[in-house]
C-alpha positions as CSV (number, residue, x, y, z in Angstrom):
1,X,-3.2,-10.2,10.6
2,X,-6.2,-8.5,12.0
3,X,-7.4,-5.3,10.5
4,X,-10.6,-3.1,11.5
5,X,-13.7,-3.0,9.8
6,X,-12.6,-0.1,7.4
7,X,-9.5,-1.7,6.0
8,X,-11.3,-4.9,5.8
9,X,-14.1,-2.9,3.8
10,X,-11.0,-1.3,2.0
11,X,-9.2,-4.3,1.1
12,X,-13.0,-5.9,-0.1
13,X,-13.4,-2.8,-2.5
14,X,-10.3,-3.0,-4.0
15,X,-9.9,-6.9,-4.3
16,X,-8.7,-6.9,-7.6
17,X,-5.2,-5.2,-6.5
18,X,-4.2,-8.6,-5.0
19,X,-4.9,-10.6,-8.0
20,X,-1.8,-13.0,-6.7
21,X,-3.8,-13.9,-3.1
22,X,-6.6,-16.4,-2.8
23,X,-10.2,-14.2,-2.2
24,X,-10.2,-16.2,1.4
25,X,-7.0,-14.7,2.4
26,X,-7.2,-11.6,1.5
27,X,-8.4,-10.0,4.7
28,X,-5.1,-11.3,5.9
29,X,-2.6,-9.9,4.6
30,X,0.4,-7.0,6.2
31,X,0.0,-3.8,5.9
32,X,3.1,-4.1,4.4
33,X,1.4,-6.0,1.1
34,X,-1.7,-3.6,1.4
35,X,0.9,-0.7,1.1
36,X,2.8,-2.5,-1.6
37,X,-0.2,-3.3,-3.7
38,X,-1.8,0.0,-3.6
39,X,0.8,1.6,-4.7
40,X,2.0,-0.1,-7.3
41,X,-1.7,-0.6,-8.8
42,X,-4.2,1.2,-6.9
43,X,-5.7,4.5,-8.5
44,X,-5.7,7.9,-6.7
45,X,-8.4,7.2,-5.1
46,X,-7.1,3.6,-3.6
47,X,-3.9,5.7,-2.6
48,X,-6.0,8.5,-0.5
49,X,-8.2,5.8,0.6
50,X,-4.9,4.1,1.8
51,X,-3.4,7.2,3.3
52,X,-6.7,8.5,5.5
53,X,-7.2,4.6,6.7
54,X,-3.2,4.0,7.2
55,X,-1.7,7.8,7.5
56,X,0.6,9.0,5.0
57,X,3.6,9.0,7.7
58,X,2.9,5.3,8.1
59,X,2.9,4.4,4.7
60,X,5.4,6.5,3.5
61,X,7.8,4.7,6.5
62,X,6.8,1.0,5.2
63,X,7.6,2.3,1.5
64,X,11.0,3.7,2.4
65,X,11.4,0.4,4.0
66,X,10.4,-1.6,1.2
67,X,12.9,0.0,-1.0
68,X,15.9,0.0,1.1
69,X,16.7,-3.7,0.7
70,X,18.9,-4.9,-2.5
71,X,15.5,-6.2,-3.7
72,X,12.2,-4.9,-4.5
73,X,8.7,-5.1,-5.4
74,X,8.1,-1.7,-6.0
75,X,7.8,-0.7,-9.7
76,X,10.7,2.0,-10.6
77,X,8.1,4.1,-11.9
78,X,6.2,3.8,-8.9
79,X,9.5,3.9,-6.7
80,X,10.7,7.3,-8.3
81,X,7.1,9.1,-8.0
82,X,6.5,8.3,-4.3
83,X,9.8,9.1,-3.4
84,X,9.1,12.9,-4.5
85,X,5.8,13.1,-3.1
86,X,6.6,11.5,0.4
87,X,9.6,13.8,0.5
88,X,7.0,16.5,0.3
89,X,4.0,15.3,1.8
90,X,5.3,12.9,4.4
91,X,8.2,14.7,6.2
């Protein structure tokens, strides 16, 4: 998938969030596994970052989508946090 410069630069920065993803593919993965990995093991920083490159309304959307399946990636941690802060933040 094609990103622009700034979520390229983002996903550079922050490489070692997708420890699981060969360095050469990196630059192409979803937004869906950006979202996904920053989440889960980004900083607040990485998160803000993600939300001013992505929007919060995007991200929060591809979240509630991620967790609506039987199955999940999400940690339950991660899961229970981001559903009280999008409920506030992203409605």
């Amino acid at each position: 998938m094609k990103h622009n410069s700034q979520i390229n630069k983002f996903i550079q920065e922050n490489s070692s969030l997708f420890w699981w993803i060969k360095p050469e593919e990196k630059t192409n993965i979803s937004i869906n596994v950006l979202v996904e990995a920053v989440l889960n093991y980004g900083n607040e920083k990485s998160v803000k970052k993600l939300f001013d490159l992505v929007g919060i309304k995007k991200v929060a959307d591809i979240f509630y989508w991620q967790i609506s399946g039987k199955r999940s990636n999400i940690h339950k941690r991660t899961k229970h946090f981001f559903k009280i802060y999008f409920k506030r933040h992203a409605q």
